[in-house]
Structures are given as C-alpha cells and as structure tokens.
N, C-alpha and C positions, 0 to 999 in steps of 0.2 A: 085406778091408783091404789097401790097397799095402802093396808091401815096404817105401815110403819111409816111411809113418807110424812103422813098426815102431822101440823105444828100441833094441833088443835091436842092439847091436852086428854080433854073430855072423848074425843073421840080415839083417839088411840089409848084409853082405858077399857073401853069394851071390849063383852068378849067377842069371840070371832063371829060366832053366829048373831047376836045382835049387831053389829055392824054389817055382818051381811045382808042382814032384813034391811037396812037402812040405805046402804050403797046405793039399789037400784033409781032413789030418789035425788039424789047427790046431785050438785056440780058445784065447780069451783068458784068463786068467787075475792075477786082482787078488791079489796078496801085499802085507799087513802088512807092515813096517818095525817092528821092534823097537830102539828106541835106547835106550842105557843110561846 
C-alpha cells in the first residue's frame, strides 16, 4: 500500500525512505470504534 493511502497521520509525515525501512514490517489492522 502507498504511503498516500495511509489515514495515519504520523505515518504519511515520513519521509519516503524511512517508511520504506518500516513497510517491510507493516500490516493492516482493523480497530473497532467503541462510542459511548
């Protein structure tokens, strides 16, 4: 997946080569929203 897709703030502020180091560790992950 691009970095552009990505919601994550934090991650779509790096630059391309440190997200590239990080990529290869990645996967997605779906979180619940609990509202009260």
């Amino acid at each position: 997946m691009p970095q552009s897709a990505f919601r994550n703030q934090i991650l779509k502020a790096l630059l391309v080569s440190d997200f590239a180091l990080l990529q290869p560790a990645m996967r997605h992950v779906e979180l619940d929203i609990k509202v009260r």
